[in-house]
PDBQT receptor file of N, H, CA, C and O in Angstrom, charges set to zero:
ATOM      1  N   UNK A   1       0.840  -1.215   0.000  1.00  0.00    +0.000 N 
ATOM      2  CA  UNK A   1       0.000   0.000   0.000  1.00  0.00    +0.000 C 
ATOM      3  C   UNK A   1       0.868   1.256   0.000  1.00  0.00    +0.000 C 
ATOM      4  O   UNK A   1       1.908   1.231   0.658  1.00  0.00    +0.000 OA
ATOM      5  N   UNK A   2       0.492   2.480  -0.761  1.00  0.00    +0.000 N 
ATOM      6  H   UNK A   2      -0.353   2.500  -1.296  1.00  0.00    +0.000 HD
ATOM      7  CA  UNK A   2       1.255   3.333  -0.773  1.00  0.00    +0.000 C 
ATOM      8  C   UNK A   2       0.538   4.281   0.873  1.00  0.00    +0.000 C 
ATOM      9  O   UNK A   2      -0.616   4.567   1.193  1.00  0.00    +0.000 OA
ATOM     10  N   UNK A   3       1.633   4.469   1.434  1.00  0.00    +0.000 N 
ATOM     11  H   UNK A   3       2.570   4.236   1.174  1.00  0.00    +0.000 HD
ATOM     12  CA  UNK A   3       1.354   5.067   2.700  1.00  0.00    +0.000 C 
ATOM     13  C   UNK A   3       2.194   6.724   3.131  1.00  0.00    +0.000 C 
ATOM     14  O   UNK A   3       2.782   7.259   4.070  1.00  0.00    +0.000 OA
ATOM     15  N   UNK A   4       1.815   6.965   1.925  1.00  0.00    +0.000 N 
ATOM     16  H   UNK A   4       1.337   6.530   1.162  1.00  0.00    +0.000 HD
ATOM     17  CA  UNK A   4       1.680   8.448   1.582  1.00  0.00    +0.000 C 
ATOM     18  C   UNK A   4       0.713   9.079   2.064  1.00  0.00    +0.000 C 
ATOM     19  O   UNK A   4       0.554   9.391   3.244  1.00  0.00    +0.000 OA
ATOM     20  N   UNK A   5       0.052   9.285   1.201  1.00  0.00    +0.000 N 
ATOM     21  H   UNK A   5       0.181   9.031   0.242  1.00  0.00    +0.000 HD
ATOM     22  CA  UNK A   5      -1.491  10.111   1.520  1.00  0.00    +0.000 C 
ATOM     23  C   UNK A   5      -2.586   9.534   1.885  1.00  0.00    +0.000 C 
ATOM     24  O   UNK A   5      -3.707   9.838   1.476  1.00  0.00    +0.000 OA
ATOM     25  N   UNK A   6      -2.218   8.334   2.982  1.00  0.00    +0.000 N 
ATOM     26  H   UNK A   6      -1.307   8.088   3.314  1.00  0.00    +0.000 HD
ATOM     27  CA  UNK A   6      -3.234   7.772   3.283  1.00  0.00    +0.000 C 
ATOM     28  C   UNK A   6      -3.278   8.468   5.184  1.00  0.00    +0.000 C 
ATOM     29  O   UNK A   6      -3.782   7.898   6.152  1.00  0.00    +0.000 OA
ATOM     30  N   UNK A   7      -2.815   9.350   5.167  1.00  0.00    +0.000 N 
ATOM     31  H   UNK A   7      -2.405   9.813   4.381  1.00  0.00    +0.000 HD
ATOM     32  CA  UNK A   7      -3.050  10.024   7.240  1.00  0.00    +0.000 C 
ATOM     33  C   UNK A   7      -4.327  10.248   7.084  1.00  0.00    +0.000 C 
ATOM     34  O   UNK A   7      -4.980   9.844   8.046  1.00  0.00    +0.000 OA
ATOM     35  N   UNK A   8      -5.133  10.883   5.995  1.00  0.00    +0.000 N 
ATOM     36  H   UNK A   8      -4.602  11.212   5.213  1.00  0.00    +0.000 HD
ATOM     37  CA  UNK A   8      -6.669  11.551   6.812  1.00  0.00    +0.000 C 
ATOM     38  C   UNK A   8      -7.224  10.311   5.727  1.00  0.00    +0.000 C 
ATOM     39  O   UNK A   8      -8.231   9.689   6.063  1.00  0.00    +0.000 OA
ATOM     40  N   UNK A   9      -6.661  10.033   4.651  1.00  0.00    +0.000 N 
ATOM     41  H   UNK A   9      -5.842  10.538   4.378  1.00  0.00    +0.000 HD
ATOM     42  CA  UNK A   9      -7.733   8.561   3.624  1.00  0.00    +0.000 C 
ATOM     43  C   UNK A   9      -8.296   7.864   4.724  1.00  0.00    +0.000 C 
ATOM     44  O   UNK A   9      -9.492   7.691   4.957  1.00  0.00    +0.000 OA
ATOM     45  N   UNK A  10      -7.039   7.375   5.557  1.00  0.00    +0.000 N 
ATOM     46  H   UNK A  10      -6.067   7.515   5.367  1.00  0.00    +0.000 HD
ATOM     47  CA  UNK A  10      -7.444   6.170   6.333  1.00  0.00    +0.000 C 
ATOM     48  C   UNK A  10      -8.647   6.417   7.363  1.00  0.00    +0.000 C 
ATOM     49  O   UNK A  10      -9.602   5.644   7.428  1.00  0.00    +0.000 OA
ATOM     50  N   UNK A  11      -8.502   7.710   8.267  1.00  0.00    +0.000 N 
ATOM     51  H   UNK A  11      -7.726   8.338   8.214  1.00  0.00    +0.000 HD
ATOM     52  CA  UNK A  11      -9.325   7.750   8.892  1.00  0.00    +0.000 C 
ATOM     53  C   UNK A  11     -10.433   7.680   8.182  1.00  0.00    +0.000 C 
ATOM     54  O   UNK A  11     -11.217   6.839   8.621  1.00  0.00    +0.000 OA
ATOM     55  N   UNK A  12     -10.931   8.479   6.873  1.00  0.00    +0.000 N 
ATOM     56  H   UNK A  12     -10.294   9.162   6.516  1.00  0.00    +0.000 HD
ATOM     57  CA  UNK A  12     -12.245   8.600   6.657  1.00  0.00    +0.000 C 
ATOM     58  C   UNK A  12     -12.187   7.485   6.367  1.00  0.00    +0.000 C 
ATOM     59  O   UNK A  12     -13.393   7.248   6.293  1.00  0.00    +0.000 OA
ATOM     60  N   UNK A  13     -11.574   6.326   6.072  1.00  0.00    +0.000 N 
ATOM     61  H   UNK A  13     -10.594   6.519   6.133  1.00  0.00    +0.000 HD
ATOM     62  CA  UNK A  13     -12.227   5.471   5.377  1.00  0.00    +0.000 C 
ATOM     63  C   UNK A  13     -12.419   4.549   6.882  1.00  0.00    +0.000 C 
ATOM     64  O   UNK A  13     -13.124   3.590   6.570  1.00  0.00    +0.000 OA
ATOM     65  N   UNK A  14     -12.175   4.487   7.939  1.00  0.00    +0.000 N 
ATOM     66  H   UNK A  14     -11.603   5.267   8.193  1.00  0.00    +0.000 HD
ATOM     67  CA  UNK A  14     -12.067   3.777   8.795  1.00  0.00    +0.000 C 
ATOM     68  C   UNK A  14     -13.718   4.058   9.404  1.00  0.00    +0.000 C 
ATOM     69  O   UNK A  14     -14.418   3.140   9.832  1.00  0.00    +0.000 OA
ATOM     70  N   UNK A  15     -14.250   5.795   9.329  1.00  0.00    +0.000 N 
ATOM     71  H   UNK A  15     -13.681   6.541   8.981  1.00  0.00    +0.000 HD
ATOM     72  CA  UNK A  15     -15.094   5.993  10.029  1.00  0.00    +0.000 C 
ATOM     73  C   UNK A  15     -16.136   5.846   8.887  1.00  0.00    +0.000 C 
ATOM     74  O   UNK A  15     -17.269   5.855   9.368  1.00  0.00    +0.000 OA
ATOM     75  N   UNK A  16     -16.133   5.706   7.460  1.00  0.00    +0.000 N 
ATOM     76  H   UNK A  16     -15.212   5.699   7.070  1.00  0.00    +0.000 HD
ATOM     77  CA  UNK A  16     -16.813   5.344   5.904  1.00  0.00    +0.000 C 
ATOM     78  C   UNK A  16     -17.439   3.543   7.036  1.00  0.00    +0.000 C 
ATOM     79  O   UNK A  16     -18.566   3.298   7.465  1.00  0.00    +0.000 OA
ATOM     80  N   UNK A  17     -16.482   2.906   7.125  1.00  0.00    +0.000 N 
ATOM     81  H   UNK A  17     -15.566   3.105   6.777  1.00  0.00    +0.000 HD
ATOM     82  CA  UNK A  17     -16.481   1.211   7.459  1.00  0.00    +0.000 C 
ATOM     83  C   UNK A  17     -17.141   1.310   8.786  1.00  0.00    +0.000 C 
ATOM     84  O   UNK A  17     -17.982   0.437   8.999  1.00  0.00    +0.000 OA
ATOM     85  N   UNK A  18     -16.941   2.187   9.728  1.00  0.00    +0.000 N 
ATOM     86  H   UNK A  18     -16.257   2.896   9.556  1.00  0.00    +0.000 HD
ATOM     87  CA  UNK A  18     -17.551   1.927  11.218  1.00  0.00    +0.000 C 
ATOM     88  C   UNK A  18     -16.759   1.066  12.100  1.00  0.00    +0.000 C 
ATOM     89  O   UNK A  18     -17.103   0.497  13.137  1.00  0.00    +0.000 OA
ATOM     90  N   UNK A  19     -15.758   1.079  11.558  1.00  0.00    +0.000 N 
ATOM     91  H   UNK A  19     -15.479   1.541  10.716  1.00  0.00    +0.000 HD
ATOM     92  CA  UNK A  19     -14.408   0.508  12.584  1.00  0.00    +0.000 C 
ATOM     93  C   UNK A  19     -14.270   1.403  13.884  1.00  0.00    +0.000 C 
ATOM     94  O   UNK A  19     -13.120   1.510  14.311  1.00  0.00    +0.000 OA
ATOM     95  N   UNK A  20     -15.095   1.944  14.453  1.00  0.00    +0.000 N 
ATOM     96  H   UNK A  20     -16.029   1.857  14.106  1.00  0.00    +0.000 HD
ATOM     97  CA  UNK A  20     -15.111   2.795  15.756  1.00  0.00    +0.000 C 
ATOM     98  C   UNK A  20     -13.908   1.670  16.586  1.00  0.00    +0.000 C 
ATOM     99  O   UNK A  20     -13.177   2.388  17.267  1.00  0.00    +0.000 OA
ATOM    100  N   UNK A  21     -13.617   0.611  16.688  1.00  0.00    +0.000 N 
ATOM    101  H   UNK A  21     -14.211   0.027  16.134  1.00  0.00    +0.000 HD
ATOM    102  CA  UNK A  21     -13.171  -0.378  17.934  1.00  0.00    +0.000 C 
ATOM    103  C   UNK A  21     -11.613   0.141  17.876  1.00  0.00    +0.000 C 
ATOM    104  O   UNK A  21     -10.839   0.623  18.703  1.00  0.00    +0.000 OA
ATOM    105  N   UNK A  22     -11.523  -0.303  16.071  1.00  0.00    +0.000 N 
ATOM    106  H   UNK A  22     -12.152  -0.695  15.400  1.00  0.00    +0.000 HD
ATOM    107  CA  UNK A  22      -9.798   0.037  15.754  1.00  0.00    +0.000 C 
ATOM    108  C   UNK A  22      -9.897   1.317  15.355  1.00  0.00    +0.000 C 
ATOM    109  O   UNK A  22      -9.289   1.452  14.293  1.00  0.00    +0.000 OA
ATOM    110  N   UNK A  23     -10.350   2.239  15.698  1.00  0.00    +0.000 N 
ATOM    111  H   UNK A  23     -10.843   2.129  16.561  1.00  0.00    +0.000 HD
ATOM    112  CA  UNK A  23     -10.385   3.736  15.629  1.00  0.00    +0.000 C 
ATOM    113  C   UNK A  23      -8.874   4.391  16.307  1.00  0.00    +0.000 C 
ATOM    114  O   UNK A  23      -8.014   5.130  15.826  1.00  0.00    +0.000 OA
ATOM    115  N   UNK A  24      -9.004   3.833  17.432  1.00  0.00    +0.000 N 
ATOM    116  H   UNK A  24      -9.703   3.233  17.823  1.00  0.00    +0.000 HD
ATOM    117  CA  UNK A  24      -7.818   4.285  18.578  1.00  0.00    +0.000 C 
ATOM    118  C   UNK A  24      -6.605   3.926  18.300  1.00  0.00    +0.000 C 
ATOM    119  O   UNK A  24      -5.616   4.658  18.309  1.00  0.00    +0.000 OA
ATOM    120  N   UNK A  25      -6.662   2.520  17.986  1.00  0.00    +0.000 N 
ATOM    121  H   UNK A  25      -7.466   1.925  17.979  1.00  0.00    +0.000 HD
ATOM    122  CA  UNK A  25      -5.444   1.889  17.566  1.00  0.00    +0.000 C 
ATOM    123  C   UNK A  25      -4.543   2.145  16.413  1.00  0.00    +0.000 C 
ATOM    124  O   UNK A  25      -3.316   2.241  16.369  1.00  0.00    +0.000 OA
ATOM    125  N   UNK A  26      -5.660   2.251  15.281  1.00  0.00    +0.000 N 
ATOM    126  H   UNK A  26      -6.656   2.173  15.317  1.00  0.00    +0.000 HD
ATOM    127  CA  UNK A  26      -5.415   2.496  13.583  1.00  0.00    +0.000 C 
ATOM    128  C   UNK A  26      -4.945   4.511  14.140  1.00  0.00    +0.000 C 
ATOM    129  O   UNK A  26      -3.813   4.743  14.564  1.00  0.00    +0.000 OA
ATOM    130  N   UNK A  27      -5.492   5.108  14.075  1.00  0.00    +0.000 N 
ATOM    131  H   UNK A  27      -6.411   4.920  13.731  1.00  0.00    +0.000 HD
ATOM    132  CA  UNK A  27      -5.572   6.133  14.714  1.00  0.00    +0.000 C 
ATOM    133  C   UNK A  27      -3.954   7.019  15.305  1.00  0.00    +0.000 C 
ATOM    134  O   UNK A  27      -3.391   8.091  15.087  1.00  0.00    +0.000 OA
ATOM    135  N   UNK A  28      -3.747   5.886  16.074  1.00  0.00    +0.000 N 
ATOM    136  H   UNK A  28      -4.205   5.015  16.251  1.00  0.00    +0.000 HD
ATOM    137  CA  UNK A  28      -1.751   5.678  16.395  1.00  0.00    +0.000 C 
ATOM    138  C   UNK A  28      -1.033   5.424  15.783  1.00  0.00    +0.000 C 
ATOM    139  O   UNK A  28       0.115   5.742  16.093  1.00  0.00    +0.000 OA
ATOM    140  N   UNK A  29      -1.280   4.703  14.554  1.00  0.00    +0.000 N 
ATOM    141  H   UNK A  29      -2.213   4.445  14.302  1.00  0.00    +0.000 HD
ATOM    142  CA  UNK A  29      -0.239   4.144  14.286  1.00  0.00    +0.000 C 
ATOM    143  C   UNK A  29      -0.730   4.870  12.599  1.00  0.00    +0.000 C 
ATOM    144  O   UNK A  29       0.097   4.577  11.735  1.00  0.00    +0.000 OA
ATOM    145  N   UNK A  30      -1.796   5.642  12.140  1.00  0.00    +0.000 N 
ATOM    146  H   UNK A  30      -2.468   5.879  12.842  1.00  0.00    +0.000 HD
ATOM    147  CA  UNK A  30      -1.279   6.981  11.403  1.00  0.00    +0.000 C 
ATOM    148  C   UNK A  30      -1.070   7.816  11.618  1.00  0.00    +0.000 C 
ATOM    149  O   UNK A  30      -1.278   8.725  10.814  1.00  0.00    +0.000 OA
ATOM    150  N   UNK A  31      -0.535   8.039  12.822  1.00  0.00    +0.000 N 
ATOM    151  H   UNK A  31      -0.366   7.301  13.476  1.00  0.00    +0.000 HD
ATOM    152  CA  UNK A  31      -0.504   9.294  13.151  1.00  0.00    +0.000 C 
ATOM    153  C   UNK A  31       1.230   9.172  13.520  1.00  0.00    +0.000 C 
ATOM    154  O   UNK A  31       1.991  10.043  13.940  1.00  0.00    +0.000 OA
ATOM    155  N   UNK A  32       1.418   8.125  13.273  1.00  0.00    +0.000 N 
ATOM    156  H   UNK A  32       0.800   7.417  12.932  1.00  0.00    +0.000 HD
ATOM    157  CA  UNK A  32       2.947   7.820  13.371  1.00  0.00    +0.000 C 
ATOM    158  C   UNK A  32       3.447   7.977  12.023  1.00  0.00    +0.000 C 
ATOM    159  O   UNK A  32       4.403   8.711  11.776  1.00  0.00    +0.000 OA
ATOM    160  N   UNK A  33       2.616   7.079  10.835  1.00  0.00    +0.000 N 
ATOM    161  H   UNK A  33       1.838   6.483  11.036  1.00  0.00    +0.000 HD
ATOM    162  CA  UNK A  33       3.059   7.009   9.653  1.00  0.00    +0.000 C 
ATOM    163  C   UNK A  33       2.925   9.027   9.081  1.00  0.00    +0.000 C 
ATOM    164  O   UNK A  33       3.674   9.769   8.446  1.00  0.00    +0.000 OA
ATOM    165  N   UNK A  34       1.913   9.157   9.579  1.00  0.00    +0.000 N 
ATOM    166  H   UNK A  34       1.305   8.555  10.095  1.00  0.00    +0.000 HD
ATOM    167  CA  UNK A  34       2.075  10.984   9.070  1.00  0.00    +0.000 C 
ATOM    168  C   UNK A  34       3.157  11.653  10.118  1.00  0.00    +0.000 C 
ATOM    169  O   UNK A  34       3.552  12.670   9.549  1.00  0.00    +0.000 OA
ATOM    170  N   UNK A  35       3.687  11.558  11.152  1.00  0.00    +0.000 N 
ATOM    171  H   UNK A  35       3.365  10.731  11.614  1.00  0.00    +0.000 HD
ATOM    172  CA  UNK A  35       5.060  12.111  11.972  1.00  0.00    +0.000 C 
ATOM    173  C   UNK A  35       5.919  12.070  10.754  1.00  0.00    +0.000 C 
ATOM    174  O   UNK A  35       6.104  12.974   9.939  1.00  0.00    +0.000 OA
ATOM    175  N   UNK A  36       6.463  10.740  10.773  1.00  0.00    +0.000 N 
ATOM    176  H   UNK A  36       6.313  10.006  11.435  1.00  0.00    +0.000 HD
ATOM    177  CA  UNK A  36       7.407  10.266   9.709  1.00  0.00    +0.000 C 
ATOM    178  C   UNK A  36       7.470  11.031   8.496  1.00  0.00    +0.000 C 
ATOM    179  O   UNK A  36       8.506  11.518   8.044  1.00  0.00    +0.000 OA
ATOM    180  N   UNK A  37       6.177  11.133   7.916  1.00  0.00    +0.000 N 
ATOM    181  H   UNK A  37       5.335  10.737   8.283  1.00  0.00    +0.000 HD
ATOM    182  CA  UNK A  37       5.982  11.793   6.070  1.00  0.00    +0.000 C 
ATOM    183  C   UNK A  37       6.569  13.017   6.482  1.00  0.00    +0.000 C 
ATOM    184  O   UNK A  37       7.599  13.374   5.909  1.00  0.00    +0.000 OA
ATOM    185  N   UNK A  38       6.068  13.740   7.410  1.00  0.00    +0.000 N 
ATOM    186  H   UNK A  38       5.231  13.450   7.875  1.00  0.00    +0.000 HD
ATOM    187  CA  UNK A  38       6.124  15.584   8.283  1.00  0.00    +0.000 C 
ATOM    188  C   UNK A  38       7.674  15.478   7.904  1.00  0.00    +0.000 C 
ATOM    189  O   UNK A  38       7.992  16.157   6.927  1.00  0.00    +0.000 OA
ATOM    190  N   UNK A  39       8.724  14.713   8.536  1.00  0.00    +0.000 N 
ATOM    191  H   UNK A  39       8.465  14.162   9.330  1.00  0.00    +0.000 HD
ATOM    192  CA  UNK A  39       9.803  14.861   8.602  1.00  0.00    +0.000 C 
ATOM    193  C   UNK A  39      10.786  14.421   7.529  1.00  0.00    +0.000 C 
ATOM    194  O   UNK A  39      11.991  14.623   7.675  1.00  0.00    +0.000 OA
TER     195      UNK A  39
């Protein structure tokens, strides 16, 4: 997967699916992959 421009894709697509559970989790760990892109 290209994991570029997927920091806000993923969320919408997470809250598109209703994955509320892995919200938190998925959530961390783009918000890591977008730190990384930032820098």
């Amino acid at each position: 997967m290209n994991s570029r421009n997927l920091c806000g894709l993923d969320l919408v697509i997470l809250l598109v699916d209703n994955n509320y559970e892995k919200l938190d989790l998925y959530e961390m760990n783009t918000a890591k992959r977008c730190s990384f892109n930032s820098k």
